[in-house]
Residue frames as a rotation matrix with the C-alpha (Angstrom) as fourth column:
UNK 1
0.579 0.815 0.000 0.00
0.815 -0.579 0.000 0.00
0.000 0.000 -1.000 0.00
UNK 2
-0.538 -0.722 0.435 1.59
0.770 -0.631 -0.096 3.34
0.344 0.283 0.895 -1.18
UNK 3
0.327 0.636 0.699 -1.43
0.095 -0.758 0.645 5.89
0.940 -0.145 -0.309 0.05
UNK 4
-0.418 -0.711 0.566 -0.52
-0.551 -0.296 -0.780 8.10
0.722 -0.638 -0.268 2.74
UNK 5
-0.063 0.199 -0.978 -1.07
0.576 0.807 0.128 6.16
0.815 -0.555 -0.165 6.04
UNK 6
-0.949 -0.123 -0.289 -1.93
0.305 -0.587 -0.750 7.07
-0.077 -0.800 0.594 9.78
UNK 7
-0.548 0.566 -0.616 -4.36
0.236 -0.602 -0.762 9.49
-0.803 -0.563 0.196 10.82
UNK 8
-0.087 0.612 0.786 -7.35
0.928 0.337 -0.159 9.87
-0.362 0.715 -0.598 8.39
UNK 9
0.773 0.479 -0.415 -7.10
0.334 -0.865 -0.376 13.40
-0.539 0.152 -0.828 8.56
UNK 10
-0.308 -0.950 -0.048 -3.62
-0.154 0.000 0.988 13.27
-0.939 0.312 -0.146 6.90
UNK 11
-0.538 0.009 0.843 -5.25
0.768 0.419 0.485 11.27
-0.349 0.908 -0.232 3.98
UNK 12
0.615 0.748 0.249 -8.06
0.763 -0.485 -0.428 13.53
-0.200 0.453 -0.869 4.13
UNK 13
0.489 -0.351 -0.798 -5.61
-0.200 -0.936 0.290 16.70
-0.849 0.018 -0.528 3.83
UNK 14
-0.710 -0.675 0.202 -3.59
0.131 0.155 0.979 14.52
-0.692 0.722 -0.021 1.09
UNK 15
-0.321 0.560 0.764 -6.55
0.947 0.175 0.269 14.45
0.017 0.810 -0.587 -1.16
UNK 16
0.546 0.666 -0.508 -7.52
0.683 -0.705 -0.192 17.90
-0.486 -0.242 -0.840 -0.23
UNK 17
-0.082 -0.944 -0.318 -3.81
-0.228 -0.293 0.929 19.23
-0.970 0.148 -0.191 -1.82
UNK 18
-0.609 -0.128 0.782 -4.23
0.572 0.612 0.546 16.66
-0.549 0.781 -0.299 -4.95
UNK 19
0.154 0.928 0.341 -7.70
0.929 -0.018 -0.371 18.35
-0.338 0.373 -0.864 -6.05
UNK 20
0.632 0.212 -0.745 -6.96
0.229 -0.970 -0.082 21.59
-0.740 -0.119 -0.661 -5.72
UNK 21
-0.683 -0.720 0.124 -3.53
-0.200 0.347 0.916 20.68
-0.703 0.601 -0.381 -8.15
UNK 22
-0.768 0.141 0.625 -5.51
0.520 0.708 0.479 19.04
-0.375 0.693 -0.616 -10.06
UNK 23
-0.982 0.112 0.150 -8.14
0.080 -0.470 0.879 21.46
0.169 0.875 0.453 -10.73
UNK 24
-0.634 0.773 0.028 -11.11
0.467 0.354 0.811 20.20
0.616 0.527 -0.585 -9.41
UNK 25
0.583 0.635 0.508 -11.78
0.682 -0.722 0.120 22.52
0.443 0.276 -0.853 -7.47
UNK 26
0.020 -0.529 0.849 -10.83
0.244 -0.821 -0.517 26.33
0.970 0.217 0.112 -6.32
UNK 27
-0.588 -0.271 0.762 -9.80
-0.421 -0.702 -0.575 27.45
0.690 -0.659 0.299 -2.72
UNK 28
-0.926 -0.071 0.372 -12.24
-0.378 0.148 -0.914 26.62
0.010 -0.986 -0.164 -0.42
UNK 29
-0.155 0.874 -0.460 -15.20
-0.951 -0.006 0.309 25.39
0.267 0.486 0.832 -2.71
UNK 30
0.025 0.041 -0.999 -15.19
-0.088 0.995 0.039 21.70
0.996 0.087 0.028 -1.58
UNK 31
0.116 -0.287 0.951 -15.42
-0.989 0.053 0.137 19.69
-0.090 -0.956 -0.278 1.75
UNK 32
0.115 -0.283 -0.952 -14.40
-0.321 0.897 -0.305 16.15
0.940 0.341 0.012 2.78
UNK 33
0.398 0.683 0.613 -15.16
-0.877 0.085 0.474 13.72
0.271 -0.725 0.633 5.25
UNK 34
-0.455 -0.160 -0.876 -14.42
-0.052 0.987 -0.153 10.09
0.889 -0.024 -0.457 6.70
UNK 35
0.589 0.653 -0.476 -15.69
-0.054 0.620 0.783 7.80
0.806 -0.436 0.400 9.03
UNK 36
-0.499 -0.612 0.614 -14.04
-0.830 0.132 -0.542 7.55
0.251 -0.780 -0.574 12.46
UNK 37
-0.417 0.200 -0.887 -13.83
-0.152 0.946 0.285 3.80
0.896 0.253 -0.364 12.99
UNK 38
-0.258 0.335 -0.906 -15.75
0.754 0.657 0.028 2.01
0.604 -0.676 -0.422 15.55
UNK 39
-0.811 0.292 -0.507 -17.32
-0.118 -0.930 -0.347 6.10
-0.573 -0.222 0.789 16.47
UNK 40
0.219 0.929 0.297 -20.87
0.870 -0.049 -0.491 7.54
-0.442 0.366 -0.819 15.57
UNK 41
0.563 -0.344 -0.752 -18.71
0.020 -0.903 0.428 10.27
-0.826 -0.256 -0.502 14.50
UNK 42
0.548 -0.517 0.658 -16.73
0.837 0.329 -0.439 11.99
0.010 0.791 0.612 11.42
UNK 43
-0.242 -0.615 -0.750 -13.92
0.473 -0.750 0.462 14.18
-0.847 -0.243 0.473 10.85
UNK 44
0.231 0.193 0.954 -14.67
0.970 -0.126 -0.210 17.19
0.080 0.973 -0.216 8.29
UNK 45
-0.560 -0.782 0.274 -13.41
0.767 -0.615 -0.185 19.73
0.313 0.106 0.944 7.14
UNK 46
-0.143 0.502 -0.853 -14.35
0.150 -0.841 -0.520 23.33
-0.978 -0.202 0.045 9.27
UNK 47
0.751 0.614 0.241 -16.07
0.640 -0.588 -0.494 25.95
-0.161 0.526 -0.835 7.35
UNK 48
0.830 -0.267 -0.489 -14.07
-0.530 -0.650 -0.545 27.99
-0.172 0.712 -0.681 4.80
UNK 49
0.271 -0.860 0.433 -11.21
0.151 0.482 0.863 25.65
-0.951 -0.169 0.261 4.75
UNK 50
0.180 -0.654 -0.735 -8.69
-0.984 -0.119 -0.135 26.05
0.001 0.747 -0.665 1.88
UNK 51
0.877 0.436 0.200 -8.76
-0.460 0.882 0.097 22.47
-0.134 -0.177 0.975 0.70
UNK 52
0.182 -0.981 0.062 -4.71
0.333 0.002 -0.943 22.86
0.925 0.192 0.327 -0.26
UNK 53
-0.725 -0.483 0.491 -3.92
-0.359 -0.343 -0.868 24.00
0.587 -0.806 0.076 3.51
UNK 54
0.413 0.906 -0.093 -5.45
-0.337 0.247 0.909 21.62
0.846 -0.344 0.407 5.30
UNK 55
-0.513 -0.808 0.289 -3.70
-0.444 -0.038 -0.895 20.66
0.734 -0.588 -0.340 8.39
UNK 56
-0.498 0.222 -0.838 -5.05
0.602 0.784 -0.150 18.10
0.624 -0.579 -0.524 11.38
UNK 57
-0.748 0.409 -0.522 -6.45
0.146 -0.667 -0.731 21.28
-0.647 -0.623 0.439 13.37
UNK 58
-0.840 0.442 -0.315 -8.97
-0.525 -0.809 0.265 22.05
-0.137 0.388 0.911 10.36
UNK 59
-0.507 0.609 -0.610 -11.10
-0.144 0.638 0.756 19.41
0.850 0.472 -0.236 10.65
UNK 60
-0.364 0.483 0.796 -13.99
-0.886 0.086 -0.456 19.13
-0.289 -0.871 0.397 13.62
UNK 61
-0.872 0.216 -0.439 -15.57
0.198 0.976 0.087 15.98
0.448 -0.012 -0.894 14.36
UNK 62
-0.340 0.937 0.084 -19.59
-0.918 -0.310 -0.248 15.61
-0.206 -0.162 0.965 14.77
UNK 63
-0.513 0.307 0.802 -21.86
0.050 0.943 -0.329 12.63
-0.857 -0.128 -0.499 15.49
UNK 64
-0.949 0.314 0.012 -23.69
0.021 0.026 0.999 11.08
0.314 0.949 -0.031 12.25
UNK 65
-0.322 0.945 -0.061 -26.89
0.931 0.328 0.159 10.41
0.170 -0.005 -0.985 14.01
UNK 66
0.561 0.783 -0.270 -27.54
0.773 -0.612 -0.166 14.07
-0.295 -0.115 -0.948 15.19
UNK 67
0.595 -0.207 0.777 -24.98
0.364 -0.792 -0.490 16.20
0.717 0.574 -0.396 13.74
UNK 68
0.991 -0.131 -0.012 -23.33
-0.080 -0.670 0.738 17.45
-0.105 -0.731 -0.674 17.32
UNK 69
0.061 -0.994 -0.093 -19.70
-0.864 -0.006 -0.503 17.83
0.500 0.111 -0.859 18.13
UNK 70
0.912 0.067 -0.404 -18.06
0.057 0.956 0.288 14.53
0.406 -0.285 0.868 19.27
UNK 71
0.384 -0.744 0.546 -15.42
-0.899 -0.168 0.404 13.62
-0.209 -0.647 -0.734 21.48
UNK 72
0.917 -0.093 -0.387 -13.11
-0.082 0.907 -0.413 11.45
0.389 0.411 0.824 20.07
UNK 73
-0.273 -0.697 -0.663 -10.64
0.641 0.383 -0.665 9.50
0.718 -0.607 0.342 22.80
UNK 74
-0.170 -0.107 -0.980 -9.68
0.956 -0.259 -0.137 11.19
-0.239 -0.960 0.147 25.95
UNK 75
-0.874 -0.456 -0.169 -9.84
0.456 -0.889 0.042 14.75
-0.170 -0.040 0.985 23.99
UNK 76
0.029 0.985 -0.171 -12.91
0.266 -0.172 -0.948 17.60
-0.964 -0.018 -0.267 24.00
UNK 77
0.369 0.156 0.916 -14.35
0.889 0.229 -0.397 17.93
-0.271 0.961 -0.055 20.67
UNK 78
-0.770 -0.611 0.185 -12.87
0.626 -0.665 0.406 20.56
-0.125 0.429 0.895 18.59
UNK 79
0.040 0.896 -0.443 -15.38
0.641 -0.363 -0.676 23.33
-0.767 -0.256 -0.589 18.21
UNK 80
-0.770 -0.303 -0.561 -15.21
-0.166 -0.754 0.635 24.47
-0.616 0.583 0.531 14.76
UNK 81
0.134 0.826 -0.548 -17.93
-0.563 -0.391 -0.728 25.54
-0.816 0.406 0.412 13.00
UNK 82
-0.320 -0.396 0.861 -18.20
0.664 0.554 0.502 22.14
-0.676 0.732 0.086 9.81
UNK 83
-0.940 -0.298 0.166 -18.65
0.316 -0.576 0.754 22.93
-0.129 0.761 0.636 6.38
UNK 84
-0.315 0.944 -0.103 -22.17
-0.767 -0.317 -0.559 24.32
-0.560 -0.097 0.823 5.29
UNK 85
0.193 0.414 -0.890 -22.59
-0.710 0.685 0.165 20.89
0.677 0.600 0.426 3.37
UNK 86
-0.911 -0.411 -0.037 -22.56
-0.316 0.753 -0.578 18.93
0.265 -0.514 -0.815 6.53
UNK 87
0.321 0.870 0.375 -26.51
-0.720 0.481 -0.501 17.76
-0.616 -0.109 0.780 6.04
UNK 88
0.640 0.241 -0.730 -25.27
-0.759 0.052 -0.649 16.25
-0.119 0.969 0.216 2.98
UNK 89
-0.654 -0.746 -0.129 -22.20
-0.584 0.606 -0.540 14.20
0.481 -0.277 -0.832 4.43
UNK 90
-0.566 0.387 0.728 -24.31
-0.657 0.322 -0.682 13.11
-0.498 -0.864 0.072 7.20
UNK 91
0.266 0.894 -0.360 -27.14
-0.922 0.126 -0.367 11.77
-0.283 0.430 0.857 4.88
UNK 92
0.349 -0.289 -0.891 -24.98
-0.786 0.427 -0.446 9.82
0.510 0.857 -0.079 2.80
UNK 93
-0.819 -0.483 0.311 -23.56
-0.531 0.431 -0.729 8.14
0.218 -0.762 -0.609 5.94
UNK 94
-0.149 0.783 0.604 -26.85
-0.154 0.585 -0.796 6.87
-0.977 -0.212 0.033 7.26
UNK 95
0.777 0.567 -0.273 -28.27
-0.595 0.520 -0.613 6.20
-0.206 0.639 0.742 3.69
UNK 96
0.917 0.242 -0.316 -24.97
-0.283 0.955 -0.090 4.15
0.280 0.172 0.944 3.62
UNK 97
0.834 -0.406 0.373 -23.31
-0.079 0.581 0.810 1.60
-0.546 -0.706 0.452 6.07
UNK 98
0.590 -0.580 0.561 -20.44
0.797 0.528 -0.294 1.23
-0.126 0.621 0.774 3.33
UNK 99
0.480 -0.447 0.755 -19.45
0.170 -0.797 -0.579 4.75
0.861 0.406 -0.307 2.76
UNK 100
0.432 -0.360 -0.827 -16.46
0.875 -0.056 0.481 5.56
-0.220 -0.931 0.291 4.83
UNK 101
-0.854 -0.349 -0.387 -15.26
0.285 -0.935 0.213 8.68
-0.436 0.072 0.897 2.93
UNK 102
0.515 0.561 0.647 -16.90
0.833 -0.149 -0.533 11.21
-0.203 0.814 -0.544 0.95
UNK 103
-0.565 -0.822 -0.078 -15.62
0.625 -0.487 0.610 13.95
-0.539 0.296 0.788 -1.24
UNK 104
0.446 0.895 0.029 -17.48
0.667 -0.311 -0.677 17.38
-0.596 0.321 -0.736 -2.71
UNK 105
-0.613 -0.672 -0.415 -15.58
0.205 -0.643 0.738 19.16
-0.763 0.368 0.532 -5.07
UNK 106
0.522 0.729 -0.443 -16.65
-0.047 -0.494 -0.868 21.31
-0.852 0.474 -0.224 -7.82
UNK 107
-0.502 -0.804 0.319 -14.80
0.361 0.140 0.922 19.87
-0.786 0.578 0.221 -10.95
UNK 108
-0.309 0.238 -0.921 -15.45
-0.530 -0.847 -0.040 22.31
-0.789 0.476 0.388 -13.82
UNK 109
-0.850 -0.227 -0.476 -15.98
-0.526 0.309 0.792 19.73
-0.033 0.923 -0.382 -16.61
UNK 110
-0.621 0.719 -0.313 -18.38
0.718 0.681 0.140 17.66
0.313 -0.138 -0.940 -15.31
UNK 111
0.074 0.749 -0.658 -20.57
0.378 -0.632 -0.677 20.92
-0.923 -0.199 -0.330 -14.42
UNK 112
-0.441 0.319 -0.839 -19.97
-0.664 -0.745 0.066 22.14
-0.604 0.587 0.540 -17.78
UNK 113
-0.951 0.180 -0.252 -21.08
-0.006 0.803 0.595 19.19
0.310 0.568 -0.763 -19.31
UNK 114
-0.493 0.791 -0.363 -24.33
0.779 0.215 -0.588 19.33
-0.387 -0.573 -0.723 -16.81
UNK 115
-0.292 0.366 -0.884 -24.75
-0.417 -0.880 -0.227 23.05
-0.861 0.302 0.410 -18.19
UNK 116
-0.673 -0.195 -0.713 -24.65
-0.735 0.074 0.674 21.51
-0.079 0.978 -0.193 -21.74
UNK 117
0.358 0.845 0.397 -27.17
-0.832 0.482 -0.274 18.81
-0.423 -0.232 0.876 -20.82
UNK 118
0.241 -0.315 -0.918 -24.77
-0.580 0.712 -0.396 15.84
0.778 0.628 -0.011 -21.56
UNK 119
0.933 -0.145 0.330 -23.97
-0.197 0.562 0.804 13.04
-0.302 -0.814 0.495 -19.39
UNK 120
0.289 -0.957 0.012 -20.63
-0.869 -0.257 0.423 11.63
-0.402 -0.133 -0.906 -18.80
UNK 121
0.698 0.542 -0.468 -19.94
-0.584 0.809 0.066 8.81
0.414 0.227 0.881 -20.76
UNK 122
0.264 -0.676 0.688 -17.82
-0.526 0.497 0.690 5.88
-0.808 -0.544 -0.224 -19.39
UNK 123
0.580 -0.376 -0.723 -15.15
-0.751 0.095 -0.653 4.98
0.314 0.922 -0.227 -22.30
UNK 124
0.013 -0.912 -0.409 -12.54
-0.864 0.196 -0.464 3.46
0.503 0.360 -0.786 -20.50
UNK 125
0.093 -0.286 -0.954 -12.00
0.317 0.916 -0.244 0.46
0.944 -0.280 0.176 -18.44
UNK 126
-0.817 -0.294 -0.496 -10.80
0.576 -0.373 -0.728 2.38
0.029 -0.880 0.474 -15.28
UNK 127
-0.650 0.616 0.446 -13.61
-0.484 -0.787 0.381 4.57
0.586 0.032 0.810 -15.72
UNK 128
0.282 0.640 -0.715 -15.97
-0.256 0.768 0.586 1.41
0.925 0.018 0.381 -15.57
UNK 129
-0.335 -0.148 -0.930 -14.16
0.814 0.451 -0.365 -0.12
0.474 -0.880 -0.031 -12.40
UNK 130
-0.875 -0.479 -0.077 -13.95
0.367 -0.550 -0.750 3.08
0.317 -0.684 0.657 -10.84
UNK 131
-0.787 0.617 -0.022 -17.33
-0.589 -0.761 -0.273 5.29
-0.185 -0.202 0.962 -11.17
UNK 132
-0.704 0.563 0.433 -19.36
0.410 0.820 -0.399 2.15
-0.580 -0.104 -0.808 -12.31
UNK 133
-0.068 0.912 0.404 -22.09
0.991 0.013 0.137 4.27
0.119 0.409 -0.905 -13.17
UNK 134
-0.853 -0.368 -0.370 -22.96
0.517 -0.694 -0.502 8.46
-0.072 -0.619 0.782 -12.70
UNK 135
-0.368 0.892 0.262 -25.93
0.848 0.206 0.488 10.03
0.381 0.402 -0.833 -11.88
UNK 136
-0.619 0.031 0.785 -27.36
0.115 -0.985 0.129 13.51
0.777 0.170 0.607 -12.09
UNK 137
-0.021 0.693 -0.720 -29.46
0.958 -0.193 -0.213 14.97
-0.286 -0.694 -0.660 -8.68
UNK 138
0.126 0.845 0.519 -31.53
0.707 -0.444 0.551 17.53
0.696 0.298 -0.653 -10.15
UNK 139
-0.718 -0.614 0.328 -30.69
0.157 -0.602 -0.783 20.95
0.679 -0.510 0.529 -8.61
UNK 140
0.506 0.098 -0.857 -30.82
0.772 0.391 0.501 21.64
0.384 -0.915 0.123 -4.98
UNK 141
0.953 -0.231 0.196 -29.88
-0.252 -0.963 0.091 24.83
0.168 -0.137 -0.976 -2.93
UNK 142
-0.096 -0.661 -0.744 -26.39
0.271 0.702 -0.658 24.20
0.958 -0.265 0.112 -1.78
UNK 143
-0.850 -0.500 -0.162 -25.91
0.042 0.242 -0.969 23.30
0.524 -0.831 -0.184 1.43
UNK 144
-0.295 0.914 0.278 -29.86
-0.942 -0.328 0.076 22.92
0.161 -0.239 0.958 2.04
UNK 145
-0.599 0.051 0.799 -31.46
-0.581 0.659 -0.478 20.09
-0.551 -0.750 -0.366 3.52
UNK 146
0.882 0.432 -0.190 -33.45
-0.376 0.400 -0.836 18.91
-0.285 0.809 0.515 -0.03
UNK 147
0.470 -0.422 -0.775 -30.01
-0.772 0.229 -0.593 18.32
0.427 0.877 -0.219 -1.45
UNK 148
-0.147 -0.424 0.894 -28.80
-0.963 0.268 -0.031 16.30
-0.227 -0.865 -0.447 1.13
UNK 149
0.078 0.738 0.670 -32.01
-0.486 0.615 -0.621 14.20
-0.871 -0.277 0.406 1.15
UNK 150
0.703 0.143 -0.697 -32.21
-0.672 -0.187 -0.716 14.34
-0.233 0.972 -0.035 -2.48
UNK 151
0.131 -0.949 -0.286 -28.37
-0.853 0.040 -0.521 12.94
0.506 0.312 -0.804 -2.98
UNK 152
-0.588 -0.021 0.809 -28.61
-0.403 0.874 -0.270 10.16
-0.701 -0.485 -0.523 0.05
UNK 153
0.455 0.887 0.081 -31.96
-0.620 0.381 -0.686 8.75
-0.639 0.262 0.723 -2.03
UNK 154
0.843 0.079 -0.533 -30.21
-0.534 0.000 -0.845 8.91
-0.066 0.997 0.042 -4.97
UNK 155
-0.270 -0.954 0.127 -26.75
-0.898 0.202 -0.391 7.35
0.347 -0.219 -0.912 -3.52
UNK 156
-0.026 0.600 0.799 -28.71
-0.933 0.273 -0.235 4.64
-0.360 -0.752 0.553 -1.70
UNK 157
0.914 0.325 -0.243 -28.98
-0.405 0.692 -0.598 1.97
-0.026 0.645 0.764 -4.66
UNK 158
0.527 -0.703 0.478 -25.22
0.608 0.705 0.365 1.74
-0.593 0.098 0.799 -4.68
UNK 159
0.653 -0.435 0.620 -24.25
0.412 -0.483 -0.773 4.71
0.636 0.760 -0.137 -7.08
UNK 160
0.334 -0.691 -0.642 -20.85
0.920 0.092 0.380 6.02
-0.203 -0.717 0.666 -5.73
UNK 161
-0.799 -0.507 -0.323 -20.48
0.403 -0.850 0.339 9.09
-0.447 0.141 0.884 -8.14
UNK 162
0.486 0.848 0.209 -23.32
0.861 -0.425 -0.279 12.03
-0.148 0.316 -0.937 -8.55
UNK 163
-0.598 -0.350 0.722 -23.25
0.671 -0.710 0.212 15.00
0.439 0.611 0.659 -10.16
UNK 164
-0.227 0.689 -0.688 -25.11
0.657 -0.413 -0.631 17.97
-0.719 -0.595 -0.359 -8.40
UNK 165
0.007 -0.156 0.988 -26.47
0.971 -0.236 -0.044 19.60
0.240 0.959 0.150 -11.29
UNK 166
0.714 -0.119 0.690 -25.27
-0.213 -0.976 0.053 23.75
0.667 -0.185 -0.722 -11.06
UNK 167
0.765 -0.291 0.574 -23.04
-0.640 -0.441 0.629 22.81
0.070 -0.849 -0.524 -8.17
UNK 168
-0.279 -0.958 0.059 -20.17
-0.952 0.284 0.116 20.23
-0.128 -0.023 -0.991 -7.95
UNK 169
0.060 -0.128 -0.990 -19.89
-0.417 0.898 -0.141 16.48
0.907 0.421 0.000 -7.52
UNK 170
0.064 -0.355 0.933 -19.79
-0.797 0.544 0.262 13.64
-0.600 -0.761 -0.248 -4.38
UNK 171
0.088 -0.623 -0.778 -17.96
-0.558 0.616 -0.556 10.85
0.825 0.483 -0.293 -4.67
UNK 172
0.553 0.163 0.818 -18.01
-0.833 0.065 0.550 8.12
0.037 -0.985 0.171 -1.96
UNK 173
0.034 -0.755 -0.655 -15.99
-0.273 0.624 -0.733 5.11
0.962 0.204 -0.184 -1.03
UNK 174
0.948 0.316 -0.043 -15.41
-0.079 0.363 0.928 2.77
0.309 -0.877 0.369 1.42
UNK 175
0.074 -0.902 -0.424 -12.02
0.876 -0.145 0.459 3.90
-0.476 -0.406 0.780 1.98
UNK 176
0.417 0.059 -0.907 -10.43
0.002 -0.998 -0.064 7.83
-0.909 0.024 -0.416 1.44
UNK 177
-0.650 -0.758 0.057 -8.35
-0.131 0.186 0.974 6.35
-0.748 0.626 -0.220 -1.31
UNK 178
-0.310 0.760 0.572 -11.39
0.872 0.467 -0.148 4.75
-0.380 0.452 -0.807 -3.02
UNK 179
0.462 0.596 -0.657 -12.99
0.514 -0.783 -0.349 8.21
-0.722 -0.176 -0.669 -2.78
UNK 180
0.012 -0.802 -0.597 -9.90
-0.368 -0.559 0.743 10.08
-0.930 0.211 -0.301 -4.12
UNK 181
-0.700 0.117 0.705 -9.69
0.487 0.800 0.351 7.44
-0.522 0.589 -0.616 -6.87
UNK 182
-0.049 0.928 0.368 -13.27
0.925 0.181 -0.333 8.19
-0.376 0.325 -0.868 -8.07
UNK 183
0.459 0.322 -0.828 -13.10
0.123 -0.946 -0.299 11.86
-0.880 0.035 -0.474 -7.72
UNK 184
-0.635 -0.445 -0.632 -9.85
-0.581 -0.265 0.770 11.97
-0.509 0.856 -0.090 -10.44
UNK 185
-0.889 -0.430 0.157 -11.42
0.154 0.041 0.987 9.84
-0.431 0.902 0.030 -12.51
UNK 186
0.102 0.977 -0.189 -15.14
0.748 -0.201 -0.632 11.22
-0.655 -0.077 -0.751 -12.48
UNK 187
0.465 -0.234 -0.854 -13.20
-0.158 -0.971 0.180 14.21
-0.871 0.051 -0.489 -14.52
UNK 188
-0.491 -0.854 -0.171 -11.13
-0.554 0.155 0.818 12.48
-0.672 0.496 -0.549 -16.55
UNK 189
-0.711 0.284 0.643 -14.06
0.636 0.650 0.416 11.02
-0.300 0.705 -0.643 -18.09
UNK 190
0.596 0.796 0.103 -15.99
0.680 -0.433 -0.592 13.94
-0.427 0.423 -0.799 -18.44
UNK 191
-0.114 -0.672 -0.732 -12.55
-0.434 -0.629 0.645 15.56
-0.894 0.391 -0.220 -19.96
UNK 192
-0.942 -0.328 0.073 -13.01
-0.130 0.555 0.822 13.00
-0.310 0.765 -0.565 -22.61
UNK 193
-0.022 0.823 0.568 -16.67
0.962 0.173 -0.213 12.95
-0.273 0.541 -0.795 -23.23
UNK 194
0.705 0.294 -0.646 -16.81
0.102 -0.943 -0.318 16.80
-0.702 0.158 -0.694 -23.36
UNK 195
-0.588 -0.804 -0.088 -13.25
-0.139 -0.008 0.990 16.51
-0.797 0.595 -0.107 -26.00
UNK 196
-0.602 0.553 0.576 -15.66
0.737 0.106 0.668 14.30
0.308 0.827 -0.471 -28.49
UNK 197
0.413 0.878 -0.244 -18.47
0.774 -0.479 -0.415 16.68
-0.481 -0.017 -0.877 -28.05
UNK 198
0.297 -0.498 -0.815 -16.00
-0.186 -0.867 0.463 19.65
-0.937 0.014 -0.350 -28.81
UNK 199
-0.794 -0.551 0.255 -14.89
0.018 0.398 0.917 17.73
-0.607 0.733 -0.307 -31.80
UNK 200
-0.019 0.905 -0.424 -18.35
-0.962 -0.132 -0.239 17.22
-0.273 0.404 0.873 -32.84
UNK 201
-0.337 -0.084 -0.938 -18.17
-0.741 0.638 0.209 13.46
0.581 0.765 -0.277 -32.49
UNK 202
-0.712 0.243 0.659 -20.12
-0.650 0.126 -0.749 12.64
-0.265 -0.962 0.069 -29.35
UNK 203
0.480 0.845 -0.235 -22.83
-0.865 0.411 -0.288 10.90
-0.147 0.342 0.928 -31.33
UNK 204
0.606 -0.118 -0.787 -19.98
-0.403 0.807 -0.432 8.25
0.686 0.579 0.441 -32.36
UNK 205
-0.314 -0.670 0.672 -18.33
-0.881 -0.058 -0.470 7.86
0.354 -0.740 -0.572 -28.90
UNK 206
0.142 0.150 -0.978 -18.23
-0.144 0.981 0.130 4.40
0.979 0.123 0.161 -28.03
UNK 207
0.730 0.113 0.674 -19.15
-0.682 0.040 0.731 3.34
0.056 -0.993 0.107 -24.01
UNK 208
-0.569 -0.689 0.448 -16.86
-0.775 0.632 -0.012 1.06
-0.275 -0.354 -0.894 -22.25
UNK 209
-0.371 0.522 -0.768 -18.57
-0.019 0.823 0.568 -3.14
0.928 0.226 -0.295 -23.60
UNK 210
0.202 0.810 -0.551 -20.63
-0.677 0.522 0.519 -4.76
0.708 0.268 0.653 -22.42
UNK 211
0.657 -0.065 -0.751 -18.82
0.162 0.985 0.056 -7.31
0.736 -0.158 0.658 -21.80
UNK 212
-0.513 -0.855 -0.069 -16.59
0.354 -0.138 -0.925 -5.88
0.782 -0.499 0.374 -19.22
UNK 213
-0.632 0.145 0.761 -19.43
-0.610 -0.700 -0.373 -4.42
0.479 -0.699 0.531 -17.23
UNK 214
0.592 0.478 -0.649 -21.00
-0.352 0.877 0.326 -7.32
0.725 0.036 0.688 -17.22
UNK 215
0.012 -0.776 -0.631 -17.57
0.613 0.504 -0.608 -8.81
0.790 -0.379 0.482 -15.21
UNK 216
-0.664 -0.326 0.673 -17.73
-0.193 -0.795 -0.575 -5.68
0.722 -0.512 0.465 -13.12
UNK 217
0.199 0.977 0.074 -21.47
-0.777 0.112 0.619 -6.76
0.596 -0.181 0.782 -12.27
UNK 218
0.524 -0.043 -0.851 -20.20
-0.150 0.978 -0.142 -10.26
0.838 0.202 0.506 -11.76
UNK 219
0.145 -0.833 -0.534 -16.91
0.975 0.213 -0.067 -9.97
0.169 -0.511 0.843 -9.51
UNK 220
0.952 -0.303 -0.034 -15.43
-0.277 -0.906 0.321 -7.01
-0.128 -0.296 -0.946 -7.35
UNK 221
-0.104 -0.943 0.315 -11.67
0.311 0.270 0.911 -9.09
-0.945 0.193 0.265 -8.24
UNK 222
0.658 -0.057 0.751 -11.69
0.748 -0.061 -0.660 -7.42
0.084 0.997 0.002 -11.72
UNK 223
-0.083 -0.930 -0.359 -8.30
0.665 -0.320 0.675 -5.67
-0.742 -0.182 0.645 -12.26
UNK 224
0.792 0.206 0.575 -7.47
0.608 -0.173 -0.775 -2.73
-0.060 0.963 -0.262 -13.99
C-alpha cells in the first residue's frame, strides 16, 4: 500500500492538496469527510477551509446520528464551525453503512457538461471499475437540507459518483483512497466525453462493452 497512512485526517488533507492541483476545485469550494472507525462520528473539514492548507487542526468531528460535536478519545471535541454541506455528508452516511469517505468538489468539466445537458460517458475500463455508473441529482440549494435528502436517495442503490447539477460532484468510497480514486477519474471522463463533443463526435463515442461491465457486475476481483 503506497497511500498516505496514519491518521485519516492526513489522507483527508492529502486528497484535499491533490484536487486543488488538479483542478477540481478552487480554494475553499469543496469539503471532505471520513468515518471515524468504531465512532458515531466523522472528521470534516471546518467551514471555509482552503482544501490545499489543510492541516489536522482544520477538521472538527460531529456525530452522524444528530450532527453534534463529538469527542473522540480522551480529547474535547474541537469546536469548529463544519462545512455548510454537513446535512449532505451526514445523509450519505446513514443512507450508507459502506461509505467511509466522501468527497465534494466542484470539478469544472463535469458541471460544464451538466450546463450543456450531456452526461458523462464511461469509455474506458478504469472509468468502468472506478465510477461504475454516474448520476445527475436535479438541482438543490447548496448546502440545504433537499439536497442532502435528495443525494442520500439517490446514492442509496449503490451509485458512488453524482453529479449535483449547477453545483459540484460527491464521490463516496469505502475507503479515502477509493474516494480520491473516483473523484480523479469522475473528470477524466468527463474531460473526454466533453473533447468528443467539442470535436463534434459525441454521437460516435463508443461506451466502455458490455462485456466488461458485465464482469464488473459479476466480480469485485476485476483488475485494472
Amino acid at each position: 500500500m503506497n497511500y498516505v497512512p496514519g491518521d485519516l485526517r492526513d489522507q483527508l488533507a492529502h486528497v484535499g492538496y491533490d484536487v486543488v492541483q488538479a483542478g477540481l476545485v478552487a480554494g475553499s469550494g469543496g469539503n471532505l469527510s471520513a468515518r471515524i472507525p468504531d465512532e458515531d462520528a466523522i472528521w470534516v473539514t471546518a467551514s471555509g477551509s482552503w482544501l490545499d492548507r489543510l492541516s489536522r487542526s482544520t477538521f472538527t468531528s460531529v456525530h452522524i446520528s444528530d450532527g453534534s460535536f463529538a469527542s473522540i478519545g480522551s480529547l474535547p471535541p474541537p469546536r469548529l464551525e463544519p462545512t455548510s454541506e454537513l446535512a449532505l455528508h451526514l445523509a450519505l452516511y446513514r443512507a450508507r453503512p459502506d461509505v467511509n469517505a466522501v468527497v465534494h468538489l466542484h470539478p469544472q468539466t463535469a458541471l460544464l457538461l451538466d450546463a450543456l445537458g450531456e452526461h458523462i460517458r464511461i469509455v474506458t475500463t478504469d472509468h468502468a471499475y472506478y465510477l461504475r455508473r454516474v448520476s445527475t441529482v436535479p438541482f438543490r440549494l447548496p448546502g440545504s437540507s433537499e439536497v442532502a435528502a435528495l443525494t442520500a436517495a439517490m446514492a442509496a442503490d449503490g451509485t458512488d459518483c453524482l453529479v449535483l447539477s449547477h453545483h459540484g460532484c460527491v464521490v463516496v468510497g469505502d475507503s479515502i483512497e477509493l474516494a480520491h480514486k473516483r473523484a480523479r477519474n469522475l473528470e477524466e471522463a468527463a474531460q473526454l466525453t466533453y473533447r468528443a463533443l467539442a470535436a463534434g463526435r459525441l454521437e460516435n463515442l463508443r461506451e466502455c462493452p458490455e462485456e466488461f461491465l458485465d464482469r464488473l457486475s459479476g466480480s469485485a476481483a476485476v483488475s485494472v
